[in-house]
C-alpha positions in Angstrom: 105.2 -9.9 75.4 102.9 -10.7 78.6 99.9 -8.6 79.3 100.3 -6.2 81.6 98.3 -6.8 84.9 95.7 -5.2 86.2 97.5 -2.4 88.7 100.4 -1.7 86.0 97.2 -1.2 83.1 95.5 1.1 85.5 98.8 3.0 86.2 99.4 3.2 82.2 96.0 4.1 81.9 96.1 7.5 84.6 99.3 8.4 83.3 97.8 9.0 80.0 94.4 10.9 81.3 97.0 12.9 83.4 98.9 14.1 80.0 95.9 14.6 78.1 94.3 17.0 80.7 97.5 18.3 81.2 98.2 22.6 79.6 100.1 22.7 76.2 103.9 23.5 76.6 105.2 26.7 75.2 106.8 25.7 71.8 110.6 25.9 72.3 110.7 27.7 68.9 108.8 30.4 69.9 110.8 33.6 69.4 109.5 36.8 71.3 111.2 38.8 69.1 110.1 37.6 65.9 106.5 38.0 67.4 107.4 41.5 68.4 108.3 42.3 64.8 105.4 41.4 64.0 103.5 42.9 66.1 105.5 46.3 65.8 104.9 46.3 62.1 101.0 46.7 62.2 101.5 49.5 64.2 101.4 53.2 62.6 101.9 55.3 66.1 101.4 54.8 69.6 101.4 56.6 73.5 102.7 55.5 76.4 104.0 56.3 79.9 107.5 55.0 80.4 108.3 54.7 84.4 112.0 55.0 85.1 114.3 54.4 87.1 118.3 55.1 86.4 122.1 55.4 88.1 125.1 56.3 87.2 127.9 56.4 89.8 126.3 58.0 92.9 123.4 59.6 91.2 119.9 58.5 90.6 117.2 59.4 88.7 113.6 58.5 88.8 111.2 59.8 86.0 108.1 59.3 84.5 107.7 60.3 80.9 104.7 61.1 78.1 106.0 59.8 74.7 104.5 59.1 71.1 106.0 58.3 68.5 105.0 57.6 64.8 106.5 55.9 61.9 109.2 57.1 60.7 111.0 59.1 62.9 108.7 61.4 65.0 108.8 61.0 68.7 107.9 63.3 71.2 108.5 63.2 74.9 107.8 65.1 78.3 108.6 64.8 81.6 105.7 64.8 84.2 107.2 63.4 87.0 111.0 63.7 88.7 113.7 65.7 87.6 113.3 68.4 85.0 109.3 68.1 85.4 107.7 70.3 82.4 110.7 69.7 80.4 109.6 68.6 76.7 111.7 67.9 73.5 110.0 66.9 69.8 112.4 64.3 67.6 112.0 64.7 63.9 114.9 62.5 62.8 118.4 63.3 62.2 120.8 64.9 64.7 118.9 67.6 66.5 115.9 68.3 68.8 113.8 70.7 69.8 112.3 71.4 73.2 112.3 73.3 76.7 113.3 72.9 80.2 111.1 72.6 83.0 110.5 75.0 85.3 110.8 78.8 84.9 113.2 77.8 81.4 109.9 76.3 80.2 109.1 79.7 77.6 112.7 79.2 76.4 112.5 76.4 73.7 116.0 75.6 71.7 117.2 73.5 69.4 120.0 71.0 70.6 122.2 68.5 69.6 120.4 65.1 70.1 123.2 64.3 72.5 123.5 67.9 74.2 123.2 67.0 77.9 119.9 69.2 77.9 117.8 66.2 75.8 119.4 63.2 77.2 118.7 61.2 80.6 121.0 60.7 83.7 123.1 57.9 81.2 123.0 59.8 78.3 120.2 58.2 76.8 118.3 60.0 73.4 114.5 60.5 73.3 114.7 58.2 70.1 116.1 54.9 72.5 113.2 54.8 74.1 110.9 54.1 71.0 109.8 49.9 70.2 111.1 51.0 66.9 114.5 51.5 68.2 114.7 48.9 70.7 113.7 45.9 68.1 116.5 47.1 65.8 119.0 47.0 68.7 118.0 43.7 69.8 117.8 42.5 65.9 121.3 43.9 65.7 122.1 41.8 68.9 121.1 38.9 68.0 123.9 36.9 68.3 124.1 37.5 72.3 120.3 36.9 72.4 118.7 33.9 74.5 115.0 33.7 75.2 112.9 32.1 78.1 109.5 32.0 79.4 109.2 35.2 81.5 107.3 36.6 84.8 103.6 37.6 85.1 103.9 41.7 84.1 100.8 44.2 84.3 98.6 40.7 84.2 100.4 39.2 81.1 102.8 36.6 80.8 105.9 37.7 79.4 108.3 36.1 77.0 112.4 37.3 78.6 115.3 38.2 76.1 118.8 38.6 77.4 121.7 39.6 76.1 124.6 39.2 77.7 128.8 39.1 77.0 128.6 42.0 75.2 131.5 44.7 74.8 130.9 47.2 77.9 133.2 49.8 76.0 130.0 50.1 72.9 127.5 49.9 75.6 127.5 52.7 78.1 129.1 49.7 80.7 126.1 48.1 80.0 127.2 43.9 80.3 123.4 42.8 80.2 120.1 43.3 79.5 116.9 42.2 79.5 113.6 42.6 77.5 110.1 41.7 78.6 107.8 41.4 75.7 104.2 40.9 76.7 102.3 37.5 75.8 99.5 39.8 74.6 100.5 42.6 72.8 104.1 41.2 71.4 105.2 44.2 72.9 107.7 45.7 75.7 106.5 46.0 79.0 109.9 46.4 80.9 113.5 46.8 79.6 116.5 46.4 82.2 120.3 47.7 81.7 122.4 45.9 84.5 126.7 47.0 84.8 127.9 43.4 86.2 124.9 42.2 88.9 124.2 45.9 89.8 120.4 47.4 88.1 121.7 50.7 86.0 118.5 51.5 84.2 115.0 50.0 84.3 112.1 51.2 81.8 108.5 50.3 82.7 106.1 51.0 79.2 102.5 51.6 81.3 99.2 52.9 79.2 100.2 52.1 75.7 97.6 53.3 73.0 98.3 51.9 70.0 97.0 53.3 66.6 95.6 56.8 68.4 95.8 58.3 65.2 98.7 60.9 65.7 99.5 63.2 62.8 102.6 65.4 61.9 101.4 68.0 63.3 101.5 66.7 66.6 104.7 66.9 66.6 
């Protein structure tokens, strides 16, 4: 073989200082949601704000809740901004919750049906959806529509995107895709989107998350 000359060398030669300096690709096998696992089983109990935003036909709803939830099954939820503000329900497992309307209703608390219209949002959405817990077990049960990519900047973290998509819109609420932002830092959500066809039906924004506050049962 003949010796390269001089320009080719030099070519070879910054080529190969250009891949060295150059920052480590993201490894194609990383899987968000195996990281979120992870993540989500350190974690005894947590706060957050949840920013959202919601349609269904004509209507639109635009809330921003106060939730905690701890392993198993408690979560607890109020609204402090958009329809229903002062409302509050507490989610102890099983079938039913209890809580209170905003407003003047606010002395009345109840005990409801986890579906009763009173304790769900504008697409019928339970208090116990909006949990991580519940949200990794529906994208673990999901998997098979899954795909995963590099996602956008969110809240100063880059963000690993999960989308599932060609699913049955019948089981879904009319629901044909979502996606799922999980944060580069925490393994965590940061954003969750519901789309019917190309339209935005639901978007949930998790903002303030305190992990490990130390939340007891009776906080609930």
């Amino acid at each position: 073989m003949r010796p390269l000359r001089p320009a080719a060398s030099a070519a070879l030669l910054a080529t190969m200082l250009s891949l060295s300096c150059a920052p480590p690709a993201r490894a194609a096998s990383f899987s968000g949601l195996d990281a979120f696992a992870a993540a989500w089983q350190k974690v005894d109990d947590y706060t957050c704000k949840i920013v959202t935003h919601e349609t269904e036909g004509q209507e639109v709803q635009d809330r921003t809740y106060a939730y905690a939830f701890m392993k198993p099954d408690l979560a607890k939820i109020a609204i402090e901004r958009g329809p229903g503000r002062g409302g509050g329900a507490v989610w102890h497992g099983g079938d039913t919750v209890s809580g209170h309307q905003g407003g003047i209703l606010s002395a009345i608390h109840l005990t409801v049906n986890l579906h009763d219209p009173r304790a769900t949002s504008l697409r019928g959405d339970t208090m116990n959806t909006a949990s991580f817990a519940y949200i990794l077990r529906y994208y673990r049960a999901n998997e098979a529509h899954e795909s995963e990519a590099p996602g956008p900047s969110i809240d100063g973290s880059p963000t690993e995107e999960i989308l599932l998509d060609d699913r049955a819109p019948s089981q879904t609420g009319g629901v044909t895709r979502e996606l799922l932002f999980i944060s580069d830092k925490t393994h965590l959500p940061v954003v969750r989107q519901r789309f019917d066809g190309t339209t935005l039906v639901k978007s949930e924004h998790f903002i303030d998350v305190v992990l490990d506050p130390g939340l007891s049962a009776g906080d609930f």
